[in-house]
N, C-alpha and C positions, 0 to 999 in steps of 0.2 A: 669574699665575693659579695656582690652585690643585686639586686633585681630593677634595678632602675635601668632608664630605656630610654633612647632618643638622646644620648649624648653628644657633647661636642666630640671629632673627631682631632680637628686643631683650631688653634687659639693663639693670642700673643696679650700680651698687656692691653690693646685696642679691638681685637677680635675675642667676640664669643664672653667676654667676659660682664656679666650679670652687675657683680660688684666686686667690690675692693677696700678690705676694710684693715685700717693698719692696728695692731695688737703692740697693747704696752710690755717689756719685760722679753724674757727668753722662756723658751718653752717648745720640744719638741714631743707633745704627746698629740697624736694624732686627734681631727675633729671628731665631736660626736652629734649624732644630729639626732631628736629626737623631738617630738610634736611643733614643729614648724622651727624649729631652735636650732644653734650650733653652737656647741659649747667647745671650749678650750681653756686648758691651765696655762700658766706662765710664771717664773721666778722672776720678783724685782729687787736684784741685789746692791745693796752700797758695798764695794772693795774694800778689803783689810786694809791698814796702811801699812806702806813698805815696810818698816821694821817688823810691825806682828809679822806680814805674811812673811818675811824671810826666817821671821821664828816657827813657825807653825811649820814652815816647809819642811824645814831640819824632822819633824817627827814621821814624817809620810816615806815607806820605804817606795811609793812608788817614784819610776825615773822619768813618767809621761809629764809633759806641761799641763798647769794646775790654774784650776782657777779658784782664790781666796777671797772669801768674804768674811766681813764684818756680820753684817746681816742679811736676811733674803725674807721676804715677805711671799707668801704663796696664794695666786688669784684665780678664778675662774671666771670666764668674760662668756655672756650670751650676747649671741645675735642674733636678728632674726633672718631667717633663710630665704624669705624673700626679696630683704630689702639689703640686707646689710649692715643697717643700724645696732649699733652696739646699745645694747640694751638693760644691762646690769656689768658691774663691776664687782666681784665680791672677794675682800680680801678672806681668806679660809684662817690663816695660819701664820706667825711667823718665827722664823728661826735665828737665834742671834750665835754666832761662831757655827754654821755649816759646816758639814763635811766639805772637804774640799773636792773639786769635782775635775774630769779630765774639761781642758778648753774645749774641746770640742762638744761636749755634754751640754744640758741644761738641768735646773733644779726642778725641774715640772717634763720630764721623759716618761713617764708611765704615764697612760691614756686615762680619760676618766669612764666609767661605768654609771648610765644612767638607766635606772629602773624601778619602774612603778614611782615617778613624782622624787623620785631621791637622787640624787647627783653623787656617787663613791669617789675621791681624787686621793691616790695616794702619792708620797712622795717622797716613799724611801725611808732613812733615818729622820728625814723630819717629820713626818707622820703623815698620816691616812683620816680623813675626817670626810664626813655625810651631812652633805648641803639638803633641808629640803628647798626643793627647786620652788614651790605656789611663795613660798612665804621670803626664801635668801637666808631662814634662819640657819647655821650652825648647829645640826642636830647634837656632834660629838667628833671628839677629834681623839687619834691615838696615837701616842708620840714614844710610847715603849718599843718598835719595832727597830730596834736598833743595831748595825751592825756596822763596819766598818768595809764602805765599797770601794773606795779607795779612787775611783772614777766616776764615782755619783750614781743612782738609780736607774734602773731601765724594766726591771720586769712591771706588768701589770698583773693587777690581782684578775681574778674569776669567779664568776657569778654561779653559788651551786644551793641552792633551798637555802635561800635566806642566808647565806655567810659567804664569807669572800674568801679566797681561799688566796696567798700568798707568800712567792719565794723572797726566801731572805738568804740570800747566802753571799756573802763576806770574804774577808781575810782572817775572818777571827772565828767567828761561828758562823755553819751552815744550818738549818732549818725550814721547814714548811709549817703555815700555821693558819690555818682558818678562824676569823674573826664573824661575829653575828653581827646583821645590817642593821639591825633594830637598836644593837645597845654600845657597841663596839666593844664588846668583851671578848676575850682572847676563849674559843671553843676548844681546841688539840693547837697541839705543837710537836710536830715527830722530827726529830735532828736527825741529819743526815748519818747513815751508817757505813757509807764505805769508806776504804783508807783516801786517802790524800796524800797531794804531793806537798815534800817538807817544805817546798816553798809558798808561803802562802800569800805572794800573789798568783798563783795557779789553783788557787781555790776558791775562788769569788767565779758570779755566776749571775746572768741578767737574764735570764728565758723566761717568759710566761709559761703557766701550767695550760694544758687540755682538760677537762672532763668532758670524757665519752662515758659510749658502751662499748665492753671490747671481753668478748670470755664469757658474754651472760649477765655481767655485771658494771656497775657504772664505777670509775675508774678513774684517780687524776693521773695522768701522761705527766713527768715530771722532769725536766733535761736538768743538770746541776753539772757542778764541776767534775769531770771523768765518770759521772753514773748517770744512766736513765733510773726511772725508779716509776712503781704504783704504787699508789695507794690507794684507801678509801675512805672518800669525800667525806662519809658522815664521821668518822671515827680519826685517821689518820695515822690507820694500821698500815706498815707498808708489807705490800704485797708480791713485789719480787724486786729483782733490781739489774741492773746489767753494767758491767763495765766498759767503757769505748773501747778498750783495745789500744787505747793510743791516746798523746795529749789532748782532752780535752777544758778549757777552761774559757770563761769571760763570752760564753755563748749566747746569744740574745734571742735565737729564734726561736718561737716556741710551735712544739710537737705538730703532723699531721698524722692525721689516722686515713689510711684510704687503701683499699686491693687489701686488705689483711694486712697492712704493715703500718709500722709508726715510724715516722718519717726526725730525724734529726740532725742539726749543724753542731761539728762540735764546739766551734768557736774560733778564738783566733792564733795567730802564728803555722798554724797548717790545718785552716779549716778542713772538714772530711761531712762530706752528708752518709748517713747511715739509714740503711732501709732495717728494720729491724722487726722479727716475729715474735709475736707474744703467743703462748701459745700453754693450754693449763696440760700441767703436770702434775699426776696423781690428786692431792687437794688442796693443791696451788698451781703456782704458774711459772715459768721458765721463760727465758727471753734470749735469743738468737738473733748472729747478723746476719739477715739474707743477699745482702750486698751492700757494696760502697761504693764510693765516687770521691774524686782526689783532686778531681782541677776546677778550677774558677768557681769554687764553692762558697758563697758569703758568709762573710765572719759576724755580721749586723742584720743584715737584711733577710727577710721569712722566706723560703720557697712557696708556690702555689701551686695545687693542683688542678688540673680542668680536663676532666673525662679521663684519658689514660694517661697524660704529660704531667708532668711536672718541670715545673719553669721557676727560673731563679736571675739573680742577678748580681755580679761579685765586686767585691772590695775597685777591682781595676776595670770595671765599664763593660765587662764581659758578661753577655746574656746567655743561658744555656738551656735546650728542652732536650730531654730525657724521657723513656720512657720508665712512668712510675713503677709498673712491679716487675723492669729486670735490671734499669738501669742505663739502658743501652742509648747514645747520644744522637739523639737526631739532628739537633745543630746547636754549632756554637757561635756568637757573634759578637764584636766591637760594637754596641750604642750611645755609649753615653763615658760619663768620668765615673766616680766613686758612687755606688750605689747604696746607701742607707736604709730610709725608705722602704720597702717593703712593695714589690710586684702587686697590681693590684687590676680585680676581674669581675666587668659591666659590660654588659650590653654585648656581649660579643666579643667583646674587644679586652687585650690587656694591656694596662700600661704601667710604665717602670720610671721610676722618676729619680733621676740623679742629684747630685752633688751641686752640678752648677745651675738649677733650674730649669734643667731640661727636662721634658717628660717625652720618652718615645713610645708610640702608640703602634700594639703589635700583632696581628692576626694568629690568634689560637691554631696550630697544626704541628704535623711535622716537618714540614718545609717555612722556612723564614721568610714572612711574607712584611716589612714593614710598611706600616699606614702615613706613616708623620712623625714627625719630632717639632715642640712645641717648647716654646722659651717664657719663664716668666722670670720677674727681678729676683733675687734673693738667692739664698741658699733651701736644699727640698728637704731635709731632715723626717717629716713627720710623713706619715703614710696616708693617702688618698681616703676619703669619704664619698658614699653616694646618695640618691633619693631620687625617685621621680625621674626630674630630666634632669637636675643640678650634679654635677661633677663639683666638691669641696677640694681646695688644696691650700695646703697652709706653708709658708714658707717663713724665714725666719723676722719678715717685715709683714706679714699680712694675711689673711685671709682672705682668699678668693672667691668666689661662686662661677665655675663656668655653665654657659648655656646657650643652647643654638635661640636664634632670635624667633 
């Protein structure tokens, strides 16, 4: 959600639009905007040549198309938010033989984290490194977080007293593990403790973590392959844990907390959103399902909550609100194609941005009220930004700024 006001309603490549700024490299992690800036990451990869990459193939048990590099070089590009102007280019990192990533992925899918003058970008097995932002100098980079994702990176870390708290979880090992901003030194590391399925690609897992308050106490919200799980921030003591009920695996959305319940997707092949109670027992905690939901549930993209609805949008262009603490569907609707992206809530208004550069723009309620649907080039992978009056949307050719004139 966002507090900025006076947005565009619709827009096209010729309307509404401020600037337009084209981005070197792939990279779907959402913009970040912070004292007049917009920052974003991108991978500049050279291609394995055909022989390696048909060797390299042979060792990946996954059957998705792959994308193989030789090397990939890791960037973060400012600009500035009024103008447009690309204004630094900073190579962070580079990676020579990559994980191999799904095609459709990028080497730069986890968003960056900017806070107090630091810039956090992580990127998976090839590491996590703190830009200060006044200088462009390279505070530290960490390149030990390593695991084997089999379709490249997607979780993003979280921002908890000074450490970053982030999921690693693999085909080979699963883990959470909080690093300190100051030094990049690895603080706790708690591995996952529920069973798993012997397959293990149904073990890998892309969610962001939550830190709330929930019970009294401040708490990371944890989705992972087939378990929710708490813990706590300072230590990395886990604190209860729950099992889906059903397959869960390769899930991306990370937790909501809202009506006394924590909200989660399980992932893909038969997404399921899970309303789920936490709730302490004796002198700990217990966790229960208060309901579920079974159709047009996104396998990628975050649900949103706004007052009592929860609103989502699925793999196949189907928009759905619900009511958040029973469940119950107040409407479902055809918008768009493939939904990625992540639902996103300004000014009143919510908008959902697909696949083929659409963005349809939606009037919060229980009756389906659409505003507009709006086209820009490219493909919408990364999630919406706001401020002020600027609407940010990044697509896989550019950076935009919308704004009414």
């Amino acid at each position: 959600m966002s507090t900025a006001s006076h947005l565009p309603v619709t827009w096209s490549e010729t309307e509404n639009v401020a600037w337009k700024t084209a981005i070197p490299g792939r990279g779907w992690s959402t913009p970040i905007i912070a004292d007049g800036k917009v920052w974003v990451t991108a991978g500049l990869d050279t291609p394995a040549a055909p022989d390696e990459a048909a060797e390299r193939r042979k060792t990946s048990s996954n059957s998705q198309p792959l994308t193989i590099s030789d090397t990939v070089t890791l960037h973060a590009y400012e600009l500035d938010l009024k103008t447009g102007e690309l204004l630094r280019d900073i190579a962070l990192m580079t990676q020579v033989k990559p994980q191999m990533i799904h095609i459709e992925n990028s080497y730069a899918s986890p968003s960056p984290i900017w806070d107090n003058g630091k810039l956090y970008c992580h990127f998976g097995p090839s590491g996590l490194a703190c830009l200060d932002v006044a200088s462009g100098e390279v505070l530290w980079t960490k390149r030990d977080l390593y695991v084997k994702h089999e379709n490249g990176a997607g979780s993003t870390p979280v921002l908890w007293n000074h450490s970053l708290i982030v999921h690693c979880d693999g085909i080979d090992q699963q883990y959470i593990v909080a690093i300190d901003c100051e030094t990049g030194k690895e603080l706790w590391r708690a591995e996952r403790t529920g069973e798993l399925h012997e397959n293990p690609q149904l073990r890998k897992s892309y969610a962001t973590p939550l830190v709330t308050e929930l019970n009294g106490r401040t708490q990371v919200l944890s989705p992972a392959a087939d378990w929710l799980y708490g813990y706590d921030p300072a230590t990395g003591q886990e604190l209860w844990r729950m099992n889906y009920g059903r397959l869960g695996f390769s899930n991306s959305a990370p937790p909501l907390l809202r009506h006394g319940l924590v909200y989660i997707c399980t992932g893909y092949m038969q997404s399921n959103l899970l309303a789920v109670r936490v709730a302490p027992d004796g002198d700990g905690q217990s966790a229960s399902l208060a309901w579920d939901h079974t159709q047009q549930v996104p396998s990628v993209s975050s649900p949103i909550i706004v007052g009592d609805e929860l609103y989502m949008a699925s793999d196949r262009g189907i928009a759905s609100c619900l009511d958040a603490k029973t469940g119950k569907v107040h409407w479902r609707e055809r918008i768009g194609s493939k939904f990625w992206a992540s639902p996103f809530y300004a000014d009143g208004r919510l908008y959902f941005l697909d696949h083929q550069g659409d963005v349809t723009v939606v009037a919060p309620g229980r009756v389906f009220q659409k505003l507009a649907t709006n086209h820009l080039e490219g493909i919408l992978y990364a999630s919406a930004a706001a401020v002020d009056n600027a609407l940010v949307l990044r697509t896989d050719q550019a950076v935009y700024c919308l704004r009414l004139p």
